[in-house]
C-alpha positions as CSV (number, residue, x, y, z in Angstrom):
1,X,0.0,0.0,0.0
2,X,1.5,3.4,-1.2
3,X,-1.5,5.6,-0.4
4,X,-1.2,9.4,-0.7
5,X,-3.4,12.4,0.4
6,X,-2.8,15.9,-0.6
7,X,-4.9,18.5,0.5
8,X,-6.3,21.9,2.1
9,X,-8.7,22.2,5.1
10,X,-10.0,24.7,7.5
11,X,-7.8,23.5,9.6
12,X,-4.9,24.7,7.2
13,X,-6.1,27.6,5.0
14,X,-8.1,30.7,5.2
15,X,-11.7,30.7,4.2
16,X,-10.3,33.2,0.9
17,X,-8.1,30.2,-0.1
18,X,-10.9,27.6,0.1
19,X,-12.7,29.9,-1.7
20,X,-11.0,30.4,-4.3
21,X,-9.7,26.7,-4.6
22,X,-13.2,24.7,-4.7
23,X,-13.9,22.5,-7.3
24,X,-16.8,22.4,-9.9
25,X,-18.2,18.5,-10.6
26,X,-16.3,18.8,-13.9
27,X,-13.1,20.3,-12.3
28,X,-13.0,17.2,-10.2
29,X,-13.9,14.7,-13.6
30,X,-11.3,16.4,-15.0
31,X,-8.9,16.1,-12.2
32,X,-9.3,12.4,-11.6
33,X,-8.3,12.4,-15.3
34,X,-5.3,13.8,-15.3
35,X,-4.2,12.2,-12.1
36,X,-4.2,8.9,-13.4
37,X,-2.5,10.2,-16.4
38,X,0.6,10.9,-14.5
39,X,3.1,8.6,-14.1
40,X,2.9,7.8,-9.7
41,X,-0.8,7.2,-9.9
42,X,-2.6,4.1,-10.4
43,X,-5.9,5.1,-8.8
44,X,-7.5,8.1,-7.3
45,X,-10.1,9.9,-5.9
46,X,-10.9,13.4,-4.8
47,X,-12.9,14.5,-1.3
48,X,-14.2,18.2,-1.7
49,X,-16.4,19.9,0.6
50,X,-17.0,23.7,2.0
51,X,-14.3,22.7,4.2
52,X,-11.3,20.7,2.5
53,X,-10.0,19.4,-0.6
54,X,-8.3,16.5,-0.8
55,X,-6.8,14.2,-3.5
56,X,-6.5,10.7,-2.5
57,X,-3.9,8.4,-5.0
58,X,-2.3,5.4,-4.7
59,X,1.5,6.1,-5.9
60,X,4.2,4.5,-6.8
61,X,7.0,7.0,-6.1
62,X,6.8,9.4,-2.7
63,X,8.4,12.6,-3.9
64,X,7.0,12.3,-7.2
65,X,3.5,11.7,-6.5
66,X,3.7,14.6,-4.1
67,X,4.7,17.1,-6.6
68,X,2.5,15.6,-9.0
69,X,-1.0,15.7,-6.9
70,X,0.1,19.5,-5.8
71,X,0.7,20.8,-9.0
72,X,-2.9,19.0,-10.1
73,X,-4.6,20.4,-6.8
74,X,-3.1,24.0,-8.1
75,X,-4.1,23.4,-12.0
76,X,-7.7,22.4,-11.4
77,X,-8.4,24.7,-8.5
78,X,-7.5,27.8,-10.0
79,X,-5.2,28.8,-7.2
80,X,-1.3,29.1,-7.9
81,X,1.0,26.5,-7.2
82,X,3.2,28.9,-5.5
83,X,0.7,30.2,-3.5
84,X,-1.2,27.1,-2.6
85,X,1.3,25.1,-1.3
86,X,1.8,26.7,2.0
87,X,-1.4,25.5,3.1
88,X,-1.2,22.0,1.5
89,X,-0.9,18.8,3.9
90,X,0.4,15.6,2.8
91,X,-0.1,12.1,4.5
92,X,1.3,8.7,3.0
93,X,0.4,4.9,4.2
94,X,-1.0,4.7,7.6
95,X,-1.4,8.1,8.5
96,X,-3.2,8.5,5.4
97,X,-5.4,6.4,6.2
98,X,-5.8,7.6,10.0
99,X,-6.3,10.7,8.9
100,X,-9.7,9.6,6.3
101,X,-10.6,7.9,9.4
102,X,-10.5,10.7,11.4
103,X,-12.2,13.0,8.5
104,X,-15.0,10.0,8.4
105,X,-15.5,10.4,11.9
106,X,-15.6,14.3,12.2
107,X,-12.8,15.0,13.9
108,X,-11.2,17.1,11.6
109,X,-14.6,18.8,10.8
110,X,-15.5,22.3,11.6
111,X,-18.4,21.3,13.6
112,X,-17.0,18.2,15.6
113,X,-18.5,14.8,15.3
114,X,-20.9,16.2,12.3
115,X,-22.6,13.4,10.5
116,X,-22.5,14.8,6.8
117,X,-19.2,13.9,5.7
118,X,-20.0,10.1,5.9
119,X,-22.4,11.4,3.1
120,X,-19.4,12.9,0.9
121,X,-17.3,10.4,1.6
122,X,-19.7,8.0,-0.1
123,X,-20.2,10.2,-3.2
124,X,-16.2,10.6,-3.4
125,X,-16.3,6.8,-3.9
126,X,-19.5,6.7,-6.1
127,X,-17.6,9.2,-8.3
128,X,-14.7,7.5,-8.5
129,X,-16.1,4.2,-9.0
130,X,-18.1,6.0,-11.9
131,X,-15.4,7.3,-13.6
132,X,-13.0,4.0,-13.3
133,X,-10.2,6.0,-11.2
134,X,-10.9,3.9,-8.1
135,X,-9.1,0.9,-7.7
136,X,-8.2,-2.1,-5.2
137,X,-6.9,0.2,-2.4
138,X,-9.6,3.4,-2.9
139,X,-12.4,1.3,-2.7
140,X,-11.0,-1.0,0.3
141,X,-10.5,2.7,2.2
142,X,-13.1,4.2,1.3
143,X,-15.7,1.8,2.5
144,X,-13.8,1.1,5.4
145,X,-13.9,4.6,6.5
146,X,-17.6,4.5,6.5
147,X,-17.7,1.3,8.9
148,X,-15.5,3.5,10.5
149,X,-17.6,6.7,10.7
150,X,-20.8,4.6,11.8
151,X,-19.3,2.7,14.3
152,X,-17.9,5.6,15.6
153,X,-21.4,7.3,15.8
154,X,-23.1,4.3,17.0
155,X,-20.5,3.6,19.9
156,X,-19.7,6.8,21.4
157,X,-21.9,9.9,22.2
158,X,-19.7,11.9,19.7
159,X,-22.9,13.8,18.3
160,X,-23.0,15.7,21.6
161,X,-19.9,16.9,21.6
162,X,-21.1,20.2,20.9
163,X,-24.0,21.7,18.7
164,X,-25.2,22.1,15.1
165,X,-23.3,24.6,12.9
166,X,-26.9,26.3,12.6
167,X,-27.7,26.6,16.2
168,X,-24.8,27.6,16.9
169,X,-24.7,30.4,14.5
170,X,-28.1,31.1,15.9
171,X,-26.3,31.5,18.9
172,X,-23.2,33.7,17.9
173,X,-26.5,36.5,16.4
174,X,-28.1,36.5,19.6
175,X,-25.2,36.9,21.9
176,X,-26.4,36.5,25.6
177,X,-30.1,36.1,24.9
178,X,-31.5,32.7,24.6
179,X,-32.3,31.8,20.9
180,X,-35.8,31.2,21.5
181,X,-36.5,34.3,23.3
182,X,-34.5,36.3,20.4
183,X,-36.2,34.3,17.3
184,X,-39.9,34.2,18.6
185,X,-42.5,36.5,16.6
186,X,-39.2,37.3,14.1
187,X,-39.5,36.7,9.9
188,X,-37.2,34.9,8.5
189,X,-35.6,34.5,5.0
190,X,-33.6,31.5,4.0
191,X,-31.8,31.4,0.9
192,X,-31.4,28.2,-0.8
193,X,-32.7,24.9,-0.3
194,X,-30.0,22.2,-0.2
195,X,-29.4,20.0,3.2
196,X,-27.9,22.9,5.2
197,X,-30.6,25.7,4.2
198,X,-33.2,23.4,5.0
199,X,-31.5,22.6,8.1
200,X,-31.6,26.3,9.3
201,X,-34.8,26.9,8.3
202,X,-35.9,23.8,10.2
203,X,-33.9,24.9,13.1
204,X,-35.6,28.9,12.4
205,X,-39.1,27.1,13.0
206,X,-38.1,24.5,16.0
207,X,-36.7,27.9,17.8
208,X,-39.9,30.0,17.4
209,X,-39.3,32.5,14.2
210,X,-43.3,33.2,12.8
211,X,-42.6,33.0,9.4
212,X,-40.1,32.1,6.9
213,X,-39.6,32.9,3.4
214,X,-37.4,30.7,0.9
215,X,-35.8,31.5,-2.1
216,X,-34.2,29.7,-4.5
217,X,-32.8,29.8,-8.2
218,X,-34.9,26.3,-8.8
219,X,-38.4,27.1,-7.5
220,X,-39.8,23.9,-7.1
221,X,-37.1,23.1,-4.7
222,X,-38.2,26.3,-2.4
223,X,-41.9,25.0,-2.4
224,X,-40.9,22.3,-1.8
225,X,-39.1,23.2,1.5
226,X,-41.7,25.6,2.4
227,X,-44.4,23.3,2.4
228,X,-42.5,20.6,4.5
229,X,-42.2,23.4,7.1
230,X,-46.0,24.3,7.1
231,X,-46.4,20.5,7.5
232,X,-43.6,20.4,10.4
233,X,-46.4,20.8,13.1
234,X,-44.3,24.3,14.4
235,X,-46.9,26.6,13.5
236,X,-44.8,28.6,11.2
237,X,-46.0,30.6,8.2
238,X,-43.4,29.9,4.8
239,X,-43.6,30.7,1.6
240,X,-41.0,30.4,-1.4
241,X,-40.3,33.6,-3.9
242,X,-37.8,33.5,-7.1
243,X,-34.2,34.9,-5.9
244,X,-35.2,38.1,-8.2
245,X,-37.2,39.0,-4.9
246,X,-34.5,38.6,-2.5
247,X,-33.9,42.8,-2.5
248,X,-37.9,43.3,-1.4
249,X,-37.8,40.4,1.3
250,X,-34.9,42.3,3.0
251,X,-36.8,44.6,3.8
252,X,-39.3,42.8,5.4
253,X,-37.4,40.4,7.7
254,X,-35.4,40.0,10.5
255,X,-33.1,37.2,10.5
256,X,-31.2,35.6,6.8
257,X,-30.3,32.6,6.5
258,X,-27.6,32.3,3.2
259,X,-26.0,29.3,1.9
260,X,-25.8,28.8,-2.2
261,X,-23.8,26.8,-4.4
262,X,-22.8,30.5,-6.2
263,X,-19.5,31.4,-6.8
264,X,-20.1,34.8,-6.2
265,X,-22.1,37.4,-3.5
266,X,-25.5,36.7,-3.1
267,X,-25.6,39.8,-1.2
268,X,-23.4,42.4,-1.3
269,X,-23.1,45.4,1.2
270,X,-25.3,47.9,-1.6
271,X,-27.8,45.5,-1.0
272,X,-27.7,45.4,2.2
273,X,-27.7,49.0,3.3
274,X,-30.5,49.5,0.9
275,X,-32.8,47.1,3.1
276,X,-31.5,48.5,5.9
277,X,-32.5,52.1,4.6
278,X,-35.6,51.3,3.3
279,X,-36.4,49.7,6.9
280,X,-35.4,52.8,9.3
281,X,-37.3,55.4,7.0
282,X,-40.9,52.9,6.9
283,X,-39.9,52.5,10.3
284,X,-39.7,49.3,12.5
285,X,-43.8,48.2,11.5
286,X,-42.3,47.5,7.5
287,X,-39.9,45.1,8.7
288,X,-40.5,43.4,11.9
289,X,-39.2,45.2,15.0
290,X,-35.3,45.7,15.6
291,X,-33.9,44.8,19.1
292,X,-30.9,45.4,20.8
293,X,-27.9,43.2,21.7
294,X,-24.3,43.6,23.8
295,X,-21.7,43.0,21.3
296,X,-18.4,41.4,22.0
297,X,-17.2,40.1,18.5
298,X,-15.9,42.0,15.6
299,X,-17.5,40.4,12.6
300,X,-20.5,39.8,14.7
301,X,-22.2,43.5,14.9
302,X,-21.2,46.3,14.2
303,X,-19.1,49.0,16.2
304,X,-21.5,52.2,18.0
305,X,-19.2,54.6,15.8
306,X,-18.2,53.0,12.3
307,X,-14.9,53.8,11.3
308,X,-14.0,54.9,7.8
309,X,-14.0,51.7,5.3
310,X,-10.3,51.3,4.0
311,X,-9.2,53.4,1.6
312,X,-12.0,56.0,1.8
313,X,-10.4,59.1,3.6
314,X,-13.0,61.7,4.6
315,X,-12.0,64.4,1.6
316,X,-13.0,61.5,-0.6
317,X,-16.6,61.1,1.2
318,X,-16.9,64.4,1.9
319,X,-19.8,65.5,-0.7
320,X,-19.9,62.7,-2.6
321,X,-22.8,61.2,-1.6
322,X,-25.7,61.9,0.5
323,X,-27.4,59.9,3.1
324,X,-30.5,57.9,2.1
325,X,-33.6,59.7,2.0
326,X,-35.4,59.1,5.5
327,X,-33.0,57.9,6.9
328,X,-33.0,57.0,10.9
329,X,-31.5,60.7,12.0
330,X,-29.9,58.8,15.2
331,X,-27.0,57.2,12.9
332,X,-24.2,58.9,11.8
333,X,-25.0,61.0,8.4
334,X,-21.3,61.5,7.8
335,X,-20.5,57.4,7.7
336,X,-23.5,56.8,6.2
337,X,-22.1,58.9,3.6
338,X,-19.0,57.4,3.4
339,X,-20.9,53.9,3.3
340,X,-22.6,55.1,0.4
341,X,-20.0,56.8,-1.8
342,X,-17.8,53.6,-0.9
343,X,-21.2,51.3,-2.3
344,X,-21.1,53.5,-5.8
345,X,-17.1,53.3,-6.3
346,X,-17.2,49.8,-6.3
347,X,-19.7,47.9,-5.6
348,X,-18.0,46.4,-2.4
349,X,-17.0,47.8,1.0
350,X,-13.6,47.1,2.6
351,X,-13.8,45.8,5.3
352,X,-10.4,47.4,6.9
353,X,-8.5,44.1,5.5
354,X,-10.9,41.8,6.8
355,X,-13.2,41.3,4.0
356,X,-11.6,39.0,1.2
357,X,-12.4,39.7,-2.6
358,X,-14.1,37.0,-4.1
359,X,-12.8,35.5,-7.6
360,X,-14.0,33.8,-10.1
361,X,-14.3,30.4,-9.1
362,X,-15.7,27.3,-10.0
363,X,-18.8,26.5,-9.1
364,X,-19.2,24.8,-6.3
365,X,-21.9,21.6,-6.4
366,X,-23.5,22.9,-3.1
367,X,-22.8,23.5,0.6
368,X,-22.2,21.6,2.2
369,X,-23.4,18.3,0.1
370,X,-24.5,17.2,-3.2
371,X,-27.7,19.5,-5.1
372,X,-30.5,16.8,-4.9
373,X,-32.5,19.3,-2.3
374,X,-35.6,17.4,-3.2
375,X,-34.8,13.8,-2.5
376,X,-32.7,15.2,0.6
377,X,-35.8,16.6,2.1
378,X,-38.4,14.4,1.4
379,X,-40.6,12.4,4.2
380,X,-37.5,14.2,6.7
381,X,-39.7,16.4,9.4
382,X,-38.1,19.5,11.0
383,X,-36.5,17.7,14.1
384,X,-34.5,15.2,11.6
385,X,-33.1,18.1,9.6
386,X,-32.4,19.6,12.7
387,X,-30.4,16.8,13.6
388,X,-26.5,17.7,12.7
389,X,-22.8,17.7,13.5
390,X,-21.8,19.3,16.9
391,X,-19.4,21.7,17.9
392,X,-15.7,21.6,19.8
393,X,-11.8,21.6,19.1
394,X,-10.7,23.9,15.9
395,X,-6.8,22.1,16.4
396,X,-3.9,22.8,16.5
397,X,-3.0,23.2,12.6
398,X,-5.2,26.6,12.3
399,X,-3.5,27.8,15.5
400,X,-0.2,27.0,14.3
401,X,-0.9,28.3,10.6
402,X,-3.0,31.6,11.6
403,X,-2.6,33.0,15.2
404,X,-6.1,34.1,16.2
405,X,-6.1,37.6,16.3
406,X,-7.6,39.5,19.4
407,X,-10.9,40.3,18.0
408,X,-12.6,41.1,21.2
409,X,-14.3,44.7,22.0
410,X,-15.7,46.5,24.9
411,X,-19.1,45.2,25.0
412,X,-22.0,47.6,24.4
413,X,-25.5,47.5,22.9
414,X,-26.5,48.3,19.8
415,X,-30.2,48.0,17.9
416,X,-29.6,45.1,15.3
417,X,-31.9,46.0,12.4
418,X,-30.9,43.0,10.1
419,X,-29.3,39.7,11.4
420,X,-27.1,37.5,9.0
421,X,-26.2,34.2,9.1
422,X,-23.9,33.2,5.6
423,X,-22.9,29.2,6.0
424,X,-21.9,29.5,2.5
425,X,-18.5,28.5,1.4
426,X,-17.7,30.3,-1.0
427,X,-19.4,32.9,0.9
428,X,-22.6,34.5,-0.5
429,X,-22.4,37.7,2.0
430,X,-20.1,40.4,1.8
431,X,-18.0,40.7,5.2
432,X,-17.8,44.1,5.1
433,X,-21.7,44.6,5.4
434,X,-20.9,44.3,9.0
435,X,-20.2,48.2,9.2
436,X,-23.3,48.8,7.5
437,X,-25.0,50.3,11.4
438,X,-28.0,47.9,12.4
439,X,-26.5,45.0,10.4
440,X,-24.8,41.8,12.3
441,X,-23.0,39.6,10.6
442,X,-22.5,35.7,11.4
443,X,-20.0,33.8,8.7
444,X,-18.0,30.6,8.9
445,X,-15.0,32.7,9.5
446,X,-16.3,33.9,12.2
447,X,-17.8,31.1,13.4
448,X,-14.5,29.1,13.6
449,X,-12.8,31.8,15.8
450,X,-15.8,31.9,18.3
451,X,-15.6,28.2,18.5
452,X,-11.7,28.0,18.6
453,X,-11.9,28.1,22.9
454,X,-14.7,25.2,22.6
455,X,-14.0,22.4,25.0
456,X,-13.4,18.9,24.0
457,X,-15.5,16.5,24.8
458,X,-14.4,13.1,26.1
459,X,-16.2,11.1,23.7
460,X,-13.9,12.3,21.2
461,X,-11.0,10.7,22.6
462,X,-13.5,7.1,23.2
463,X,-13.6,8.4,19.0
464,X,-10.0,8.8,18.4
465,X,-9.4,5.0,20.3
466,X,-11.5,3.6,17.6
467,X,-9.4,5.5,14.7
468,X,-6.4,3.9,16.1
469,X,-7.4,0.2,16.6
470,X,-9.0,0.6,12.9
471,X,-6.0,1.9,11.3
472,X,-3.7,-0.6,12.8
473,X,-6.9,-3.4,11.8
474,X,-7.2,-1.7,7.9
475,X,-3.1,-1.9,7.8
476,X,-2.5,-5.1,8.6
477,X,-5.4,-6.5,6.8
478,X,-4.0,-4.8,3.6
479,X,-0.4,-6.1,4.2
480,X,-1.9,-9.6,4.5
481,X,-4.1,-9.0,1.4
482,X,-0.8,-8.3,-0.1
483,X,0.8,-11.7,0.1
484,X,-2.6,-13.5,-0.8
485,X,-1.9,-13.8,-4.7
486,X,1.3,-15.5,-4.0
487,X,0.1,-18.1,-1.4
488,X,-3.2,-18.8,-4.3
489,X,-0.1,-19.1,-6.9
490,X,1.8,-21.2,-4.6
491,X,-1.1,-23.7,-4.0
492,X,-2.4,-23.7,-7.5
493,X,0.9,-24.8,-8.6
494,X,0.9,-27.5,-5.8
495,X,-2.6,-28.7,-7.2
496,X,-0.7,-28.7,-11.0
497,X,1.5,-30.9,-9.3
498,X,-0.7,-33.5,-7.9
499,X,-3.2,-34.3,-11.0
500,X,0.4,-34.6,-12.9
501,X,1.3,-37.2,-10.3
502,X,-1.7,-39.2,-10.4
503,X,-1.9,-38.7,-14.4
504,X,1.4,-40.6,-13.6
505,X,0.5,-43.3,-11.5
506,X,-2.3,-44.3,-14.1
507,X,0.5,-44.8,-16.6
508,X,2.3,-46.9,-14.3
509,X,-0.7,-48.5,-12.5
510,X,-3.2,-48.9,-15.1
511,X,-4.9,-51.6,-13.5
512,X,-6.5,-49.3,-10.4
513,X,-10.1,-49.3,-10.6
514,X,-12.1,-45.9,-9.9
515,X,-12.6,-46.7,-6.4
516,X,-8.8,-47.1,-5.8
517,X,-7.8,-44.0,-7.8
518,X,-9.9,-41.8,-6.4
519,X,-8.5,-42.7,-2.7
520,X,-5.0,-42.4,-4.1
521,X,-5.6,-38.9,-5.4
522,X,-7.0,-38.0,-2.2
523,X,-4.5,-39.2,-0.4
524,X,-2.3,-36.9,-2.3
525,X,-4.1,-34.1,-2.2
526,X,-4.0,-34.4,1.9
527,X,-0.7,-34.7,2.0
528,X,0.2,-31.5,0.2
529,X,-2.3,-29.9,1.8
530,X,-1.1,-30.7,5.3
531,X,2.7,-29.5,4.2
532,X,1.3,-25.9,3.1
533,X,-1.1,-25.4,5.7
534,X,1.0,-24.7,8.8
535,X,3.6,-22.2,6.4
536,X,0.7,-20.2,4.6
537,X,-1.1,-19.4,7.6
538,X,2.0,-18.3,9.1
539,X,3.4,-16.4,6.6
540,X,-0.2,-13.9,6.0
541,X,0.4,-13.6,9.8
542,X,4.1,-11.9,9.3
543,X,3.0,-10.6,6.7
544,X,0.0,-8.3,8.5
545,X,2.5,-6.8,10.5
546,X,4.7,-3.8,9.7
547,X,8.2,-4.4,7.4
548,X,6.1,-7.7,6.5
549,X,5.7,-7.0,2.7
550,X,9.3,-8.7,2.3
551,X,7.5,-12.5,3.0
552,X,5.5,-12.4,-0.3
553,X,8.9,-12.1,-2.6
554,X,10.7,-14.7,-0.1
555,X,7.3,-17.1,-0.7
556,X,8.0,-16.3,-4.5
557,X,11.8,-17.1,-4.4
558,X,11.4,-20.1,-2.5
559,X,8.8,-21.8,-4.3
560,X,10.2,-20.4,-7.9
561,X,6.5,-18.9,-8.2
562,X,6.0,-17.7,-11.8
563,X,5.0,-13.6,-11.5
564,X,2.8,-13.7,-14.5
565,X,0.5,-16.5,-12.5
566,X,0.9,-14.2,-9.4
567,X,0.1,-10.7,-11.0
568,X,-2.8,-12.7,-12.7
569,X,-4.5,-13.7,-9.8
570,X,-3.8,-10.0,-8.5
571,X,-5.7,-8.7,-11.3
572,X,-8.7,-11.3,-10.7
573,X,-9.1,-10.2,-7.2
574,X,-9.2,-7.0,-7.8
575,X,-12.0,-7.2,-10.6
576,X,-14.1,-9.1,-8.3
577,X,-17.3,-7.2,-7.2
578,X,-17.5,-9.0,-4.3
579,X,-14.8,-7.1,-2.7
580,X,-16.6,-4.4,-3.1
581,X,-19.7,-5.0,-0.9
582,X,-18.7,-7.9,1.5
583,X,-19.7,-6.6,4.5
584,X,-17.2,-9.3,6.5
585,X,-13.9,-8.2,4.5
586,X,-11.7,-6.8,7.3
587,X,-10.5,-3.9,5.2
């Protein structure tokens, strides 16, 4: 076994990298292509989520594969080499495979123990299965991550490590208040309606919101959502409009819920400050009432005295634009001005070095899992939707790559006009909409450093025993599967042997009646049997353990085994289906 993973996380890059580097369904076809076109690969398969991309490969050559699958990661994602690679991991052989374990299991997931990875580590195998990348040693992994993943959730209480990414953002909007004080009698819009956006708008109605609105770029798939949540038994109102109405629902709600496949904004910070506008001069009635909250985050709400957005001095704002007609007269004219003439310029506000520009990207296939919103939500109430990863440990690779910066501020209360939640990766929300005043802003960035102090749950280690005793079980079951061609050669050629003796024996002994020749050939067969029994058994047994690969070629040398009949049997074995679905195999 040779296995390599090359990759980018969460854990290792910032959300503007994994932005930039996801990977469109055809970027990963095409991808699998080309790594099985270069020279260390013999099979492949690619994992990509909102949180990581990696490129699993069986190789031939260490160094090479390595700076193969990097340069292929780089090509197809759209990110340079140059600038990709300090956030690339690598893992070969065993910790490979400990770390897909772990990955299967949710360790390594933003939201700790989450159950929706076992779901993309199935379609990373479907694809590659599909497209014929997937060989031997993918499909043995692959599958036994997801025994691995199950048993994990069906031994341990690793689902309450923590919370669901949506509560939790939920949460991180209402600060101190509990979220079903904060969300009762409040309108809702969600935007999209894949497995995550119909988890927070189950979650919106389980926590008391009075109505929800869904829009989506397919409409049948927002009806569809909205009429499950009229049927949840909640007692929420829902309704689904075209994403053309999206400006005009802004202004009428609360709370947004964001997370597209797009590879751009959904909403950018014009948008925003327009609703916002719009709201404060029809006055709180047009939109829902606004509250107030203490804020400690940056990112999370926005500061009682704006600063300047970068590069917008005050002689630049100064008389370029004027505040919104009817505007609130309690906010600051002269930032609101600013805000403005910063909107018009271009179309995006800065977000004094926070806010990341969004490229052209590939489009994603969805967030966080595959687009079939229909079949996803069908016969699933509200409570089953609701039912997602939890929340703990961030690691130490983010710490070690990025030092958290002190984000903290005085706390203080401000009316929140507009709450936004954007669980979008790429994201659909502009960060800097979180100087627009009244606006508060929840993202995944932000969202990891809140949760980065989160304390780990002791079910995770129970978790990370059952990683270890199924790597060591996985590795020795592959180094034992590696010898098991030559021991089938080794008795196939013993069985040659014996019906060319007994062909023999009838030349010599042609008098033996069927009765007699049928013992004798038994007899035979015993014999032979008996001498390989004892020596096969215990050479898959040094084989399973490590530096045992060497017993194979010693089996072959000994026994002058032809390699042709060995690699033939290899070949067999691997096309047989059976290894693909026998639920005893021990890999």
């Amino acid at each position: 076994m040779s296995l390599l993973v090359v990759g980018l996380s969460h854990r290792s890059a910032p959300v503007s990298v994994l932005e930039r580097a996801s990977l469109s369904a055809d970027a990963k076809v095409k991808l699998l292509h080309d790594t099985l076109a270069a020279e260390p690969a013999t099979e492949a398969t690619v994992l990509a989520t909102c949180n990581r991309i990696e490129l699993y490969a069986d190789v031939d050559k260490f160094h090479a594969g390595v700076a193969e699958l990097s340069t292929l990661l780089a090509q197809h994602s759209g990110v340079a080499l140059e600038e990709l690679t300090p956030y690339l991991y690598v893992h070969y052989e065993d910790r490979a495979v400990h770390h897909l374990f772990s990955v299967a299991c949710g360790l390594d997931s933003m939201v700790v123990g989450e159950g929706q990875i076992l779901g993309q580590i199935k379609d990373a195998l479907a694809l590659g299965q599909e497209l014929h990348t997937a060989g031997r040693l993918i499909n043995d992994l692959f599958q036994q991550a997801l025994r691995v993943g199950k048993r994990a959730h069906s031994e341990t209480g690793i689902d309450r490590a923590g919370q669901s990414l949506v509560t939790f953002g939920l949460e991180q909007l209402a600060v101190r208040t509990p979220v079903a004080e904060w969300a009762a009698g409040k309108r809702a819009l969600v935007i999209g309606a894949g497995s995550m956006s119909s988890l927070a708008a189950a979650t919106l109605a389980r926590v008391g919101v009075a109505e929800i609105v869904v829009a989506n770029r397919t409409a049948d798939r927002a009806e569809r959502l909205a009429e499950i949540l009229v049927a949840s038994g909640t007692g929420v109102r829902a309704s689904a409009v075209p994403m053309a109405a999206v400006p005009d629902e802004l202004t009428r709600v609360d709370v947004v819920v964001s997370c597209t496949g797009a590879t751009g904004l959904v909403l950018t910070a014009d948008d925003v400050l327009d609703a916002v506008s719009w709201g404060s001069a029809a006055g709180p009635d047009a939109a829902g009432a606004a509250w107030s909250v203490p804020v400690t985050e940056r990112g999370s709400a926005p500061d009682p005295a704006p600063q300047s957005p970068a590069g917008l001095d005050s002689a630049d704002a100064a008389g370029s634009a004027q505040a919104p007609a009817g505007l609130d007269s309690g906010l600051d004219s002269d930032v609101l001005a600013r805000l403005v003439a910063a909107a018009r310029a271009g179309g995006r506000l800065a977000d004094a070095g926070a806010a990341r520009t969004i490229s052209a990207t590939p489009e994603a296939d969805g967030c966080p899992v595959g687009p079939d919103g229909r079949s996803a939500l069908t016969g699933v109430d509200a409570n089953s939707l609701e039912l997602h990863g939890t929340w703990a440990d961030q690691g130490e690779a983010a710490a070690q790559r990025q030092p958290r910066r002190s984000t903290r501020t005085p706390a203080h209360a401000t009316t929140v006009r507009l709450a936004l939640l954007d669980l979008a990766m790429p994201r659909d929300i502009d960060a800097a909409v979180h100087r627009i005043p009244g606006v508060r802003l929840v993202d995944i960035e932000s969202l990891a450093e809140a949760s980065a102090d989160a304390p780990m749950a002791a079910d995770v280690d129970a978790v990370r025993g059952i990683v270890a005793q199924e790597v060591a079980a996985f590795g020795a079951a592959q180094r034992a599967a590696h010898i098991t061609p030559t021991v089938v050669a080794l008795r196939a050629m013993a069985a040659e042997v014996v019906a060319m003796e007994v062909a023999r024996l009838d030349g010599r002994v042609p008098d033996l009646d069927e009765r007699q020749r049928a013992e004798v050939t038994q007899t035979v067969r015993r014999v032979v049997d008996k001498l390989l029994h004892a020596p096969t058994v215990r050479v898959k047994q040094l084989a399973s353990e490590p530096g045992g690969a060497g017993y194979a070629e010693a089996l072959r040398e000994l026994f002058d085994l032809d390699p042709q009949t060995v690699a033939s049997v290899s070949r067999a074995d691997a096309a047989d289906p059976m290894n693909d679905d026998d639920p005893g195999r021990a890999s």
